[in-house]
C-alpha positions as CSV (number, residue, x, y, z in Angstrom):
1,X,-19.9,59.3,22.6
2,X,-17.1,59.0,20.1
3,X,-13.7,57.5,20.8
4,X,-10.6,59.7,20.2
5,X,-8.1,59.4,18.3
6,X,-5.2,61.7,18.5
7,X,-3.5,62.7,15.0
8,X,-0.1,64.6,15.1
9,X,-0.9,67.7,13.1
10,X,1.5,67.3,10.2
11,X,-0.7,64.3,9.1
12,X,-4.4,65.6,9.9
13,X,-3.8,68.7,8.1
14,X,-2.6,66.6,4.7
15,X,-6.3,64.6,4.9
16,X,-8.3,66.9,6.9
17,X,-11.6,66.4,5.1
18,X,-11.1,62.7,5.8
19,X,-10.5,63.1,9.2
20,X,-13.3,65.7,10.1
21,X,-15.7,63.4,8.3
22,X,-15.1,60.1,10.6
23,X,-18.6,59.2,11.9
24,X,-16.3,56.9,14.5
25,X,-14.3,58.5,15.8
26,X,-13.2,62.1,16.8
27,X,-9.9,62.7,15.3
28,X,-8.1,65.4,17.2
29,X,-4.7,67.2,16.1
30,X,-2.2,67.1,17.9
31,X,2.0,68.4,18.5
32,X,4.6,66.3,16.8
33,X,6.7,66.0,20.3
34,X,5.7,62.6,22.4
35,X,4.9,64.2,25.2
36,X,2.5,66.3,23.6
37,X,0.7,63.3,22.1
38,X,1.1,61.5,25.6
39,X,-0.5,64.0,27.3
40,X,-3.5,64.3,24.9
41,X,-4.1,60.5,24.9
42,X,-3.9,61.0,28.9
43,X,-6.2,64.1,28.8
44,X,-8.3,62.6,26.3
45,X,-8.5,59.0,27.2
46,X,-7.9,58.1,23.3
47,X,-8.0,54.4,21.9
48,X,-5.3,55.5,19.4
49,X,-3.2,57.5,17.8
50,X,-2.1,58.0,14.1
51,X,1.9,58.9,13.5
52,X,4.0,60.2,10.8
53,X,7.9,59.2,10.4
54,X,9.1,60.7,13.5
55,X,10.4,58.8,16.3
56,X,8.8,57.5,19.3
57,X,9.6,55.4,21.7
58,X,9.0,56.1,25.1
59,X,5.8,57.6,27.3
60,X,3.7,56.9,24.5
61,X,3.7,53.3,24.9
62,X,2.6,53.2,28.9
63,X,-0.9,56.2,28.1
64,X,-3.0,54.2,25.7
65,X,-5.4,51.5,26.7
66,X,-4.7,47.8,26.2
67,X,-5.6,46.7,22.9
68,X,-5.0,50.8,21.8
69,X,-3.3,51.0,18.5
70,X,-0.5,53.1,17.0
71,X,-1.3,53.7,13.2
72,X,1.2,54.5,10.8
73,X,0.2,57.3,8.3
74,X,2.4,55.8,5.8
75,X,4.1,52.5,5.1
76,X,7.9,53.0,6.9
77,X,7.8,51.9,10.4
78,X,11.2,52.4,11.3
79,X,10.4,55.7,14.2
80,X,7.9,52.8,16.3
81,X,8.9,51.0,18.8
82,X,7.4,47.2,18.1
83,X,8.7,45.5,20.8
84,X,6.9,48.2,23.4
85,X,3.8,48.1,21.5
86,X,3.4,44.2,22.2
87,X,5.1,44.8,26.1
88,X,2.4,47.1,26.0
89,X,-0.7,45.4,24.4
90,X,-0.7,47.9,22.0
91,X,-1.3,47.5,18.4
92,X,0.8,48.8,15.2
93,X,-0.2,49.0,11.9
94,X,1.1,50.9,8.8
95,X,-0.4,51.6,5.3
96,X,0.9,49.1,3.0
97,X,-0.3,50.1,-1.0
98,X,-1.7,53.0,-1.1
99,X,1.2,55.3,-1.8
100,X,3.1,52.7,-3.7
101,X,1.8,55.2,-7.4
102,X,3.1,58.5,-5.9
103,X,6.7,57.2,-4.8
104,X,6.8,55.7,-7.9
105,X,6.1,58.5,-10.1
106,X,8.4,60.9,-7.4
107,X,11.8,58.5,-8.5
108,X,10.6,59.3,-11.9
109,X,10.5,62.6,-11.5
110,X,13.9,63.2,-9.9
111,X,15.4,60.2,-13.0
112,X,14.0,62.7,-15.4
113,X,15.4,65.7,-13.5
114,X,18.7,64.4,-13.1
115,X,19.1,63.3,-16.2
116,X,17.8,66.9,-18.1
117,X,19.7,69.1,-15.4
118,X,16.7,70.3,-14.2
119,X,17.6,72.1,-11.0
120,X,20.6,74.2,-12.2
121,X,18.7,75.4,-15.4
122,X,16.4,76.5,-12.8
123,X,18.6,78.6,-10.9
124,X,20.2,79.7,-13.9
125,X,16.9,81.6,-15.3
126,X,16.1,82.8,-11.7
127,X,18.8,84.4,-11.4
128,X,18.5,85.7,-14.8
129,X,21.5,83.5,-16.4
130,X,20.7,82.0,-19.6
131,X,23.1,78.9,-19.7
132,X,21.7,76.0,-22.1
133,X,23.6,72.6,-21.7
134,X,23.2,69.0,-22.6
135,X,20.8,66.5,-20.9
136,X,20.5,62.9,-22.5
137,X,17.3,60.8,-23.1
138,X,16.2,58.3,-20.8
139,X,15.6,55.4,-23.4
140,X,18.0,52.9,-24.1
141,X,19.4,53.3,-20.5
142,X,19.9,51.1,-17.7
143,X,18.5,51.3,-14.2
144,X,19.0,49.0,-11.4
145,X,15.8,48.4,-9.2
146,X,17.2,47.8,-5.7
147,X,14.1,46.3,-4.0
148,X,11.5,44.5,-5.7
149,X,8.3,45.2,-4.2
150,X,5.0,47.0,-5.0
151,X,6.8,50.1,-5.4
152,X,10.4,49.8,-7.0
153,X,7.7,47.4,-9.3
154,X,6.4,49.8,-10.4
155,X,9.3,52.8,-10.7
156,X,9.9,49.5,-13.1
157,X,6.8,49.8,-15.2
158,X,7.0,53.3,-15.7
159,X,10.8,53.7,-17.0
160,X,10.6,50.5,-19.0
161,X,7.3,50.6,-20.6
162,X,6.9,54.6,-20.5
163,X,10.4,55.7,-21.4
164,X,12.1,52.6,-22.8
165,X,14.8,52.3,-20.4
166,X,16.6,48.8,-19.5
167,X,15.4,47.7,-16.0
168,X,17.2,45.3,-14.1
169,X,15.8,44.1,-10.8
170,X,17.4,43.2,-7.6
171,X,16.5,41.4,-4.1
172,X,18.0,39.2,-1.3
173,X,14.4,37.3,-1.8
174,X,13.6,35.0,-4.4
175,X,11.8,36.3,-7.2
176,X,9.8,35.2,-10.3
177,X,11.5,36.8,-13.1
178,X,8.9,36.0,-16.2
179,X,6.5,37.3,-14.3
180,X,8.4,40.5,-13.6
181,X,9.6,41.0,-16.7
182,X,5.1,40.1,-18.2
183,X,3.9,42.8,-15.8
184,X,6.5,44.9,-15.0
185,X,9.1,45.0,-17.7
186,X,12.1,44.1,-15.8
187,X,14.1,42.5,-18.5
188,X,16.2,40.1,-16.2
189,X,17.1,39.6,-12.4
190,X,20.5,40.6,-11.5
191,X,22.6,37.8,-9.7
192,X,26.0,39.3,-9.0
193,X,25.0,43.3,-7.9
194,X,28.4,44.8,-7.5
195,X,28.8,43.7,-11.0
196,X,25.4,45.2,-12.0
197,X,26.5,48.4,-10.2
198,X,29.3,49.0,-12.8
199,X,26.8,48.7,-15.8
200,X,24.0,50.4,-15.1
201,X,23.3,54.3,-15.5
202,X,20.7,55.0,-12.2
203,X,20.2,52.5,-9.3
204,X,16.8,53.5,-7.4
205,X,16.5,51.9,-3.8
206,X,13.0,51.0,-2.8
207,X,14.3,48.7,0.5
208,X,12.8,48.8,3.9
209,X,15.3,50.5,6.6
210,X,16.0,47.8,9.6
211,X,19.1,46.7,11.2
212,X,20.4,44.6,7.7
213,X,19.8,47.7,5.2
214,X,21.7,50.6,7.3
215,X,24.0,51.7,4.7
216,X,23.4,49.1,2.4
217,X,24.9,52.0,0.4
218,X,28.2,52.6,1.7
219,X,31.8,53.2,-0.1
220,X,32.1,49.9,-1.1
221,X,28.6,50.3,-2.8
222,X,29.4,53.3,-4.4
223,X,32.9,52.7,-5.8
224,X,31.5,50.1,-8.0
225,X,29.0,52.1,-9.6
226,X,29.8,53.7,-12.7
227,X,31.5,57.6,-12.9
228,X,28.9,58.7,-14.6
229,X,25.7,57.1,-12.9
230,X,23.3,58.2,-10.6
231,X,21.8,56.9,-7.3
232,X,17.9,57.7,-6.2
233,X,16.6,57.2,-2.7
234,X,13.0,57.3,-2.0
235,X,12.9,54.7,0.7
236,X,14.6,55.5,3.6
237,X,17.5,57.5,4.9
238,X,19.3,55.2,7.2
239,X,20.1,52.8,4.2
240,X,22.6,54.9,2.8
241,X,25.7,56.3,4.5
242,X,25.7,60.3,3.7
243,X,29.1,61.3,4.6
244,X,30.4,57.9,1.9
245,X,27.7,60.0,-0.4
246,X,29.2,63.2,0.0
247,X,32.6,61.9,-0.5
248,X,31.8,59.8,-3.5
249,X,29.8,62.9,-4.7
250,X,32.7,65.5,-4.3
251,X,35.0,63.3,-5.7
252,X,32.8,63.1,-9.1
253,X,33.1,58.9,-8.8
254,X,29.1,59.2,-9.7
255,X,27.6,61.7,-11.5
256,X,24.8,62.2,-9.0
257,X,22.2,61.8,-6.8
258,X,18.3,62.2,-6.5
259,X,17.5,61.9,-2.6
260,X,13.7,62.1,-0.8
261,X,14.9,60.8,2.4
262,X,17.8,61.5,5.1
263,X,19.4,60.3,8.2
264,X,18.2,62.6,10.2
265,X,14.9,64.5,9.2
266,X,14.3,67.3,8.7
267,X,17.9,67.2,7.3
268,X,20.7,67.9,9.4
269,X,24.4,66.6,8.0
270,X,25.9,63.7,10.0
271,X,29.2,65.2,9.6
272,X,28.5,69.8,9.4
273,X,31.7,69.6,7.1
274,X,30.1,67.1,4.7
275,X,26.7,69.0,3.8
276,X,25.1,67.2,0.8
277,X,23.2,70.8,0.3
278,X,26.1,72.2,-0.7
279,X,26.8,70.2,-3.7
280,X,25.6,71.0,-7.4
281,X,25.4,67.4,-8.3
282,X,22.5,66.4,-5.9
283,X,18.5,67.0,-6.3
284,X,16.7,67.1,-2.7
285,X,13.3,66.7,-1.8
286,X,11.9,67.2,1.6
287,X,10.6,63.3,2.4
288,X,7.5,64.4,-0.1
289,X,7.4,61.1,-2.3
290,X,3.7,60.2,-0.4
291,X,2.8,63.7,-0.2
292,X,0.1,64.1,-2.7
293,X,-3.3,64.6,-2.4
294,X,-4.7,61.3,-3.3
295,X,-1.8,59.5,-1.1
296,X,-3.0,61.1,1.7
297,X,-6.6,61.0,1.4
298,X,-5.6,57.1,0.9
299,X,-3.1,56.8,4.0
300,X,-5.8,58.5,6.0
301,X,-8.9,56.6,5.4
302,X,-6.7,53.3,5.8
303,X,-5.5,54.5,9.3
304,X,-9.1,55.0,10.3
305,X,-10.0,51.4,9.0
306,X,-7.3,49.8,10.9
307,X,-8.6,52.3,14.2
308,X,-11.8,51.1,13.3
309,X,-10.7,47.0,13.1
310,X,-8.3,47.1,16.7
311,X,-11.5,48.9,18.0
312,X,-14.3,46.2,16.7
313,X,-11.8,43.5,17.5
314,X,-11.5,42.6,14.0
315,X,-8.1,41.8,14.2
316,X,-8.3,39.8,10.6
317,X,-8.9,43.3,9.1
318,X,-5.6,44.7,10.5
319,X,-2.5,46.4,8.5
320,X,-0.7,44.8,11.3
321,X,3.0,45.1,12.5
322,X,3.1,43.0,15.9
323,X,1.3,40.3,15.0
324,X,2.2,38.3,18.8
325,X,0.5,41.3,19.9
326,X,-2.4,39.4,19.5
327,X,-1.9,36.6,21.9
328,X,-2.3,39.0,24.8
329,X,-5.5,40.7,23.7
């Protein structure tokens, strides 16, 4: 009989086919809430379950079996508990690589947007106003990669070798800057970033949220970019502080912002009188930057291989988290 695996619905309806094909497992959907995955797994007696973004730390962690896995569909970790997965016996894995082209291409896409005025000419011609104004050309600017790994590598690629922009990288690790600038364009590593801040036209954050990075962009942060710059987040929410955005925002002390992620998803304003939907100046996307088809077929064939590995004991073969997990199992 096939083990189950329990799939919160939001995920097994992006890569259905893949999950309705597992010869290993039967993949059953699932409510977002805990409880409702808790009880499933109870119900069910499931080896594992595979989660999106939201949060969960509580009865999940006390219904699977030791040696059970929780699989990330998607490379953020930030909503699992670690330290109650290992308490636990319980393994965590994510999905590191396989979305890194369609985050990329989605900070693109809002660069491009912001920098043509893309939204308002929309609602313009919707609502049957025919209002032309000025956009600039990407070339010859600067952007600021915040975050030098796989993807904010290649958000690099892209506007440097596609569009001709200056790309500057920055990271608190050490990096090898001839080979980012050989295979990724970056023309030099930044050393001093407030001072990189106030000479650069977008910055685009590709950092992982922990305890360090919340608000990594605060006021400080932004009062040292440039008036007429713009920020891009398609990491995480919790590494930029919304109500400094809003104020920076309404103040015109940047010229905008392209945002994917948020505090608090599905959006909800920290402060109610500080709603960044409000402002013209902003381009929001609903956390879709690893929402395309390929992405997801990807994401979901990788959580089944990681199911697949904790099940075999192939612990080698494991996008793994907890890795002191393993000392107990």
């Amino acid at each position: 009989m096939k083990r189950v695996v329990c799939i919160t619905e939001k995920e097994y309806f992006k890569a259905e086919g893949i999950f309705k094909s597992s010869c290993e497992f039967e993949c059953m959907p699932v409510g977002l809430e805990e409880d409702a995955i808790s009880k499933a797994v109870a119900d069910n007696k499931a080896f594992g379950v595979i989660l999106g973004v939201e949060n969960y730390s509580d009865k999940l962690y006390t219904v699977l079996p030791k040696g059970g896995i929780i699989a990330r569909f998607g490379v953020g970790h930030d909503g699992v508990d670690k330290q109650k997965a290992t308490e636990a016996s319980l393994i965590a894995t994510n999905t590191p690589g396989v979305l890194d082209d369609s985050v990329a291409e989605h900070a693109i896409f809002l660069i491009g947007s912001l920098a043509r005025q893309i939204a308002g000419h929309d609602a313009n011609m919707k609502s049957k106003q025919w209002q032309p104004s000025l956009g600039f050309e990407l070339k010859g600017r600067t952007l600021l990669v915040i975050g030098c790994g796989n993807i904010g590598c290649k958000v690099a690629k892209i506007a440097s070798m596609g569009f001709g922009m200056n790309v500057v990288g920055y990271d608190v690790c050490k990096l090898d800057a001839e080979q980012l600038r050989q295979d990724w364009g970056m023309e030099r590593i930044a050393d001093d970033l407030n001072k990189e801040l106030g000479a650069t036209d977008f910055v685009s954050l590709h950092i992982p949220a922990i305890e360090a990075t919340r608000h990594f962009v605060n006021s400080s942060f932004l009062s040292n970019m440039k008036r007429d710059a713009f920020l891009i987040n398609t990491s995480r929410g919790s590494i930029v502080d919304e109500n400094a955005l809003y104020d920076s925002l309404v103040k015109e002390n940047i010229a905008g912002a392209g945002l994917d992620v948020f505090e608090s998803e599905p959006y909800k304003p920290v402060d109610p009188d500080k709603d960044i939907r409000s402002l013209d100046n902003v381009l929001l996307t609903p956390h879709v930057g690893s929402s395309t088809l390929q992405a997801c077929q990807r994401m979901a064939t990788s959580c089944l291989e990681n199911v697949k590995a904790a099940y075999d004991k192939e612990y080698d073969k494991l996008d793994i988290l907890n890795k002191e997990v393993l000392a107990k199992l």
